[in-house]
C-alpha positions in Angstrom: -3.8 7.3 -103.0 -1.9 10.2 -102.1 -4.7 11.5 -99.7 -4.7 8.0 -98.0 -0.9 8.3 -98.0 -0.8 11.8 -96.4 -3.5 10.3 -93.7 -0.7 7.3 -92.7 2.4 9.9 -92.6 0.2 12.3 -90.3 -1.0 9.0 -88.1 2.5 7.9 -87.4 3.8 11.1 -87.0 1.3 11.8 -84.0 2.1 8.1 -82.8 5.6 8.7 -82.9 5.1 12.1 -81.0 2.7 10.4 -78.5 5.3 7.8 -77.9 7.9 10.3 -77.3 5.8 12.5 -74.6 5.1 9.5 -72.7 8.5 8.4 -72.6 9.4 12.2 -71.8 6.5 11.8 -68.6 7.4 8.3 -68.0 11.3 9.5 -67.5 10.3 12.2 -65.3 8.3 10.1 -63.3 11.4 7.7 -62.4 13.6 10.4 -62.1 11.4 12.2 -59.6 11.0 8.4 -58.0 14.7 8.0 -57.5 15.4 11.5 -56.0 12.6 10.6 -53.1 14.3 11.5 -49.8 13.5 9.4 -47.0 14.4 9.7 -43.1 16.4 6.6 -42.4 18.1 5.5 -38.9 20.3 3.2 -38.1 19.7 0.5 -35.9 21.4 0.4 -32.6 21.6 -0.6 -28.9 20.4 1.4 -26.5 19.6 0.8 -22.8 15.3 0.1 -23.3 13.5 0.7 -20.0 9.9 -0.7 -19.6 7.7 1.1 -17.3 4.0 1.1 -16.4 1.6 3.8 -16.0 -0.3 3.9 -13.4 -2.8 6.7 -11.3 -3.9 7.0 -7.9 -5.0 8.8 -4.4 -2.7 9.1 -1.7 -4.0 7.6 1.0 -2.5 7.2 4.9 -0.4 4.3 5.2 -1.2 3.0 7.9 -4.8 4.6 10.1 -4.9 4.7 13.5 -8.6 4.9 14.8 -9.0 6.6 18.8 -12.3 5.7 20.2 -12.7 6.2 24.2 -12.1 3.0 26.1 -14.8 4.3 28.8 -18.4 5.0 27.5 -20.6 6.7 29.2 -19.0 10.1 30.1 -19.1 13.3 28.5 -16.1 15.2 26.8 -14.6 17.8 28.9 -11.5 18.9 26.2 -10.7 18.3 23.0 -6.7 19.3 23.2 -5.9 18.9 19.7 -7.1 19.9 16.3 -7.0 18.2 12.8 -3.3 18.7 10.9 -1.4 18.5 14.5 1.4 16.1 14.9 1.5 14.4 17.9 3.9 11.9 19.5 3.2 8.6 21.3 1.3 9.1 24.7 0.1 12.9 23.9 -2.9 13.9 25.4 -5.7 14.5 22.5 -8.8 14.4 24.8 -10.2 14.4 28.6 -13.6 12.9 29.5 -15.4 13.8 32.7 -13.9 11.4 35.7 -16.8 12.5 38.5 -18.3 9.3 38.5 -14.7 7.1 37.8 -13.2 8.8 40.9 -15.7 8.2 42.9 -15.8 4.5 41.5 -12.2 4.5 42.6 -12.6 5.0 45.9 -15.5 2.6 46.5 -13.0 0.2 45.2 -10.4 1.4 47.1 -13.0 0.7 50.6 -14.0 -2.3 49.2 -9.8 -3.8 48.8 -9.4 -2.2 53.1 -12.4 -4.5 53.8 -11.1 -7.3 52.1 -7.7 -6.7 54.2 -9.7 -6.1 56.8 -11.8 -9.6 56.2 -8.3 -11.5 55.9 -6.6 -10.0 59.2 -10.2 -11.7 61.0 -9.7 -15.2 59.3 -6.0 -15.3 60.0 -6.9 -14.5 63.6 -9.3 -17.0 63.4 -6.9 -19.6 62.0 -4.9 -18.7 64.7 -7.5 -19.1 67.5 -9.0 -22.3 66.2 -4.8 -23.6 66.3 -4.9 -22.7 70.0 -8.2 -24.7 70.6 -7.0 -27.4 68.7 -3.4 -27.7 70.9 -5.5 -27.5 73.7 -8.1 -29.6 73.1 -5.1 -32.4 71.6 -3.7 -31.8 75.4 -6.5 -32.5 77.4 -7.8 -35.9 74.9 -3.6 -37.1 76.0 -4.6 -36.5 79.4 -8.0 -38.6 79.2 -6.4 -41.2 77.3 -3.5 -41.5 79.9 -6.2 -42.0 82.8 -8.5 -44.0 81.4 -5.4 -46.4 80.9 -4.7 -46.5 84.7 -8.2 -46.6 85.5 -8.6 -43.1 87.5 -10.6 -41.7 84.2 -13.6 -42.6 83.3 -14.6 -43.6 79.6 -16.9 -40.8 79.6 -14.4 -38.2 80.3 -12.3 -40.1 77.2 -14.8 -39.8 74.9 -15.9 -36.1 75.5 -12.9 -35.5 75.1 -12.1 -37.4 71.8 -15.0 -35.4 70.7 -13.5 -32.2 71.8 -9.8 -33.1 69.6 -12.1 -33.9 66.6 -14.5 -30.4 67.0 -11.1 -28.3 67.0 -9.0 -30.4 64.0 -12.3 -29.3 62.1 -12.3 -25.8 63.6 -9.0 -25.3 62.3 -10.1 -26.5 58.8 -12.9 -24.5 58.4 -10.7 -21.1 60.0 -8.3 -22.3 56.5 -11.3 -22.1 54.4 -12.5 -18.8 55.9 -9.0 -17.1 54.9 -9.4 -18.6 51.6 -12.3 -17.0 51.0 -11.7 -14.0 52.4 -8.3 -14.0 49.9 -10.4 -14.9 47.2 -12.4 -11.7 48.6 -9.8 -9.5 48.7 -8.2 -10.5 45.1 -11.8 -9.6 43.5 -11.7 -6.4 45.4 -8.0 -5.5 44.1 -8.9 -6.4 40.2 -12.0 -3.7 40.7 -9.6 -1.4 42.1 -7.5 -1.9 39.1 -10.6 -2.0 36.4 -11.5 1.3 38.4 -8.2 3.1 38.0 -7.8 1.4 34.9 -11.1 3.4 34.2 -9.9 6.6 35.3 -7.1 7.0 33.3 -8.5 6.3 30.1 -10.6 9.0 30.9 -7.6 10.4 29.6 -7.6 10.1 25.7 -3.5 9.4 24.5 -2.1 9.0 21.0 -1.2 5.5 20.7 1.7 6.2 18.4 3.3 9.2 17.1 1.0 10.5 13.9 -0.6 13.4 12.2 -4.7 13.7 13.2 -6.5 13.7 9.8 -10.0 14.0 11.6 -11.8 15.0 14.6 -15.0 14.0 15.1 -15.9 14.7 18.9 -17.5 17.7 20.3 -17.0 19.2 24.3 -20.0 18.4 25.9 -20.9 15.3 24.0 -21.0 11.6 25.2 -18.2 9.7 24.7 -19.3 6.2 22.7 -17.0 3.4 21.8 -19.5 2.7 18.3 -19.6 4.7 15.8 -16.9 7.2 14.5 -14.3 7.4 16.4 -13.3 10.7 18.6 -9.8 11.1 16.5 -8.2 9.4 13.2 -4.5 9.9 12.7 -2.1 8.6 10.3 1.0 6.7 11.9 4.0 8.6 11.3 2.6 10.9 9.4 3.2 8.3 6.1 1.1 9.1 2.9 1.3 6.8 0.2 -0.2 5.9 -3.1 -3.1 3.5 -4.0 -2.8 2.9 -7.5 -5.0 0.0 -9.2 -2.9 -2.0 -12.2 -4.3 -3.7 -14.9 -3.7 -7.0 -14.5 -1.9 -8.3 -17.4 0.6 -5.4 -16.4 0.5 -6.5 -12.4 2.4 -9.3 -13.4 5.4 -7.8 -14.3 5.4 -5.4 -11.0 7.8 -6.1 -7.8 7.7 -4.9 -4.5 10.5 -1.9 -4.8 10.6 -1.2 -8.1 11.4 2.5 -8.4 8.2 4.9 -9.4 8.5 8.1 -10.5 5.5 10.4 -9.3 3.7 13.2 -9.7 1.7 14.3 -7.0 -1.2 17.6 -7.5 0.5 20.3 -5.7 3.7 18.6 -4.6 5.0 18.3 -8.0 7.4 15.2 -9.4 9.0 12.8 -6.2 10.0 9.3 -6.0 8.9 6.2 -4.9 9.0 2.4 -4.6 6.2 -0.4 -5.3 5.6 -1.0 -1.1 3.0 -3.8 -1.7 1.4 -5.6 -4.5 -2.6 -7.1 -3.7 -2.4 -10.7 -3.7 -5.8 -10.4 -5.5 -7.6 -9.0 -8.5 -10.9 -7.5 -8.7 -12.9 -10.0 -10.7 -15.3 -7.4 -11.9 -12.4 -4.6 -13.6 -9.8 -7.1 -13.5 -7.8 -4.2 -11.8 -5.5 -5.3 -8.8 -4.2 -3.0 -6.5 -0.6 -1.8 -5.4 1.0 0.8 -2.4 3.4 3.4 -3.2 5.5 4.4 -0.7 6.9 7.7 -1.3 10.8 8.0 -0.7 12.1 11.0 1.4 9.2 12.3 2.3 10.2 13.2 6.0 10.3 16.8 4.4 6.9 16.7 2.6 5.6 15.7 6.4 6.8 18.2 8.4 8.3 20.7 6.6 6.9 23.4 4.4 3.2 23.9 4.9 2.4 24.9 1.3 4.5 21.3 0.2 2.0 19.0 2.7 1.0 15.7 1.3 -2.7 15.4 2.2 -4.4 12.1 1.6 -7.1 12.0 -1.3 -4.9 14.2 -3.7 -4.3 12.9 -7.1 -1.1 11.2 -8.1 0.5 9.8 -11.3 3.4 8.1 -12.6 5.4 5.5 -14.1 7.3 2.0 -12.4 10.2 1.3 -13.8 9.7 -2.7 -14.4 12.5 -3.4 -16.3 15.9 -2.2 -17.9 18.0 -4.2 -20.6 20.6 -3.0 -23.0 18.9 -3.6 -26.8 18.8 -3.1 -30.5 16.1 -0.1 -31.5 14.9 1.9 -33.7 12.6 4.8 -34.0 9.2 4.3 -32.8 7.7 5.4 -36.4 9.8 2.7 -37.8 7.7 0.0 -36.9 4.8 -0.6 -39.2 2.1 -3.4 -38.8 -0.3 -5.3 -41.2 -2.3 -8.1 -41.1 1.1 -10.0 -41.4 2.4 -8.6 -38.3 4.8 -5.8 -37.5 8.0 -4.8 -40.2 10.2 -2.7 -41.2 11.8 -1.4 -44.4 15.2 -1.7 -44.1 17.5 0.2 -46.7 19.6 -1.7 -48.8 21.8 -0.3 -51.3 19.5 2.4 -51.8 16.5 -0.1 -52.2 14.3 -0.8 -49.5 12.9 -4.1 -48.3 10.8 -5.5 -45.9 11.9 -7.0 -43.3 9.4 -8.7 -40.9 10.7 -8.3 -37.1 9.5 -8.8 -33.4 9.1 -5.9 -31.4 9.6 -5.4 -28.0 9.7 -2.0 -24.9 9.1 1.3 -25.9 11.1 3.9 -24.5 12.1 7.7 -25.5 10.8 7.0 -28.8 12.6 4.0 -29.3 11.4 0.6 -30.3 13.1 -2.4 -29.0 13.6 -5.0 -31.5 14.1 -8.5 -30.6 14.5 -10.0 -33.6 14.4 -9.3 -37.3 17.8 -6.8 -37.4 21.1 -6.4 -36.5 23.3 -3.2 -34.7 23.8 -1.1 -37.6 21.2 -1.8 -40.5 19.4 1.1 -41.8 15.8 1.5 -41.9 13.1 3.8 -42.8 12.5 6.6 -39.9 9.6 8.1 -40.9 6.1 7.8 -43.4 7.3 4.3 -44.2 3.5 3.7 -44.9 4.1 5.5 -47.9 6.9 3.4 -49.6 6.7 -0.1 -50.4 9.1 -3.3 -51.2 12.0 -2.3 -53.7 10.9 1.4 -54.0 14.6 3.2 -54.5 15.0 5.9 -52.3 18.0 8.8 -51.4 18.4 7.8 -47.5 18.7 11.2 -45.1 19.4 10.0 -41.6 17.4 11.2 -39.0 20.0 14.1 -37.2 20.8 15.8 -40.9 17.1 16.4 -41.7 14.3 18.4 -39.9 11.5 16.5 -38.4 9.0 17.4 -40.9 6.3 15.5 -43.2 6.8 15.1 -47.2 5.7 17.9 -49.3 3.5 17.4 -52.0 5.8 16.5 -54.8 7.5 14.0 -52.9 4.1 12.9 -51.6 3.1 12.4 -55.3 6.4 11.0 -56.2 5.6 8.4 -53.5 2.2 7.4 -55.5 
C-alpha cells in the first residue's frame, strides 16, 4: 500500500508539473501573440488617377507619296536626299523634257493653225454675207420686173435660186467657223496638256515635309507604278501607333493626356489624337494615334533629339482623375469571397469585405467597405486572421521591412 501510495504522489506531482509548464508555454505563447507588431495605415482621400499602359512605333502622321505625273522619261537630278526638310513647291527632282518640249511646240503650231483655220472661216462667213446681200438684191430686182412684165419668169426664178444658194452659203460658212473653233479649242487643251506636261517634268513637294525615303535613281525611267520617287512626312509630324486592349479602349478619349517615353528621345508628352473606330477581331486589339505635344523642337532642332519613325515608344494615358478613399496597395487581400481588408479595431482586427477600385502610387481606391480615417492592416495581412490582437505601427514610424522569424512564428 505504501508503494502504491508513493506511485499516486509521484503521478500527480508530474501531472501537476506538466500542467504548470504548459500553462508556463501556453502564457508565453499569448504574450508573444499580443506584442505582434503590425504595419497599419489609415484610410484616406487622396486624388486616384487611372491610366492605361500602352506601347507603340512612331509612325509619320500623315505620308505624302511623290510619284512623277509624266512616265516615260528618264531622271536627270535628284535635288534632295532622305532627312531634308522641304517646303511646299521645292524642287526634289527633274526628268528629261527633250521629247515634252518638243511636244510643246507641235502643240504650239498646231493652236497658229487652228487660228489660222478660224481667220479663213470668218472670211468666209464674211464672203458668203456679201453673196447673199447680193444675190437678195438682184432676186428684188427680178421680182420687181416680172411684176411689170419687162422680166421674164425665167430670170425670176434663176434668180430665186441664186437668194436660196447664198442663204445656204452663209449657213454652211457658220458651220465652217464652228468647226474650225471646235478645231482650235482641241488644239489649245493639247497646248495646255503639253505644258501641263512639261512642268511636271519638274518634280515639287506638295506640301512642306521631311523626305523619309528616296527611291529613284539619275538615269532611271520615271514610272507612275510602283514605289514612288520620294516619301515625306507632312510637316515633319511623328506620332505614336499604339494598339489597346479593348476592354481598356473603352475608357480612352481623344485628348486625354499620355505621358511617353520615346527610345532615344527620352520622357515627352502627348495627347490621344484618334481612337480606331474598330477592333481587330483576331487580337481583340484596337488601335489609337498619339500625337506628340511640342514637338516643333524634336523636328527641327537638335539632330541627336530627331524623332525618326519606327522607334519604340511607351507610356501611360491618363483616363481618369477623382478625389477617393485609399489605402495601401498591400492592404487589399482577395479570396474566393472576394477582396477585404482587416481593419483595426481596438487593437483587434476584423475583416471587412470592400470594393476596390484605381490603382495609383501604391494606393488602392476603395469604393466601398471604409470610411476616411479607419485603420487597416498595411502589410503581410495574409498572415493574421479575424480577431487576432495586434500592436498597430503605422506605416511612416516603421521601416518597410518583412516580419522576422519570431514574429513570423508568433503569427502561426
Amino acid at each position: 500500500m505504501r508503494v502504491w501510495g508513493f506511485v499516486g504522489v509521484l503521478a500527480a506531482s508530474v501531472l501537476v508539473a506538466s500542467g504548470l509548464g504548459g500553462g508556463r508555454v501556453w502564457a508565453q505563447d499569448q504574450a508573444v501573440q499580443q506584442a505582434a507588431s503590425v504595419t497599419v495605415a489609415q484610410v484616406q482621400r487622396v486624388e486616384m488617377v487611372g491610366q492605361v499602359s500602352i506601347s507603340g512605333t512612331l509612325v509619320a502622321q500623315e505620308e505624302i507619296l511623290v510619284y512623277p505625273l509624266v512616265a516615260g522619261s528618264t531622271i536627270d537630278t535628284l535635288v534632295v536626299d532622305i532627312g531634308d526638310s522641304v517646303v511646299a513647291g521645292q524642287v526634289l527632282a527633274t526628268l528629261n523634257a527633250s521629247t515634252l518640249t518638243a511636244q510643246l511646240a507641235q502643240a504650239r503650231a498646231e493652236v497658229a493653225q487652228a487660228d489660222a483655220s478660224v481667220d479663213q472661216a470668218q472670211s468666209q462667213i464674211a464672203s458668203a454675207i456679201a453673196g447673199n446681200t447680193q444675190a437678195q438684191s438682184a432676186l428684188e430686182r427680178a421680182t420687181a420686173l416680172r411684176a411689170n412684165g419687162a422680166g421674164t419668169q425665167a430670170t425670176l426664178d434663176q434668180a430665186t435660186a441664186n437668194g436660196q444658194t447664198a442663204v445656204a452659203a452663209v449657213a454652211s460658212a457658220r458651220d465652217g467657223l464652228a468647226v474650225a473653233q471646235a478645231r482650235r479649242q482641241q488644239a489649245q487643251a493639247s497646248l495646255d496638256i503639253s505644258a501641263l506636261n512639261l512642268d511636271r517634268a519638274t518634280l515639287r513637294a506638295p506640301a512642306a515635309g521631311l523626305i523619309s525615303a528616296r527611291n529613284g535613281q539619275v538615269g532611271a525611267i520615271a514610272s507612275s507604278s510602283g514605289e514612288p520617287i520620294f516619301r515625306m512626312i507632312r510637316d515633319g509630324r511623328i506620332e505614336v501607333a499604339a494598339e489597346v486592349i479593348e476592354t481598356a479602349l473603352g475608357t480612352i478619349s481623344v485628348g486625354d493626356p499620355v505621358d511617353l517615353r520615346i527610345a532615344g528621345s527620352g520622357a515627352v508628352r502627348g495627347t490621344v489624337r484618334l481612337i480606331a473606330p474598330t477592333v481587330d477581331a483576331r487580337n481583340r486589339l484596337g488601335t489609337i494615334r498619339i500625337a506628340i505635344a511640342d514637338d516643333a523642337r524634336l523636328r527641327t532642332g537638335d539632330e541627336s533629339a530627331r524623332l525618326r519613325t519606327g522607334v519604340f515608344a511607351s507610356g501611360e494615358i491618363t483616363v481618369e482623375r477623382r478625389e477617393a478613399l485609399a489605402v495601401p496597395t498591400a492592404a487589399v487581400l482577395t479570396d474566393s469571397a472576394g477582396s477585404f481588408v482587416l481593419v483595426v479595431v481596438d487593437g483587434v482586427l476584423a475583416r471587412r469585405v470592400i470594393a476596390p477600385g484605381l490603382i495609383w502610387n501604391g494606393l488602392r481606391e476603395v469604393v466601398t467597405g471604409l470610411a476616411e480615417g479607419d485603420v487597416v492592416v498595411a502589410r503581410a495581412g495574409a498572415f493574421f486572421g479575424d480577431g487576432d490582437k495586434i500592436t498597430a505601427i503605422f506605416a511612416d514610424k516603421t521601416a518597410d521591412k518583412a516580419p522576422d522569424a519570431a514574429t513570423m512564428g508568433a503569427i502561426k
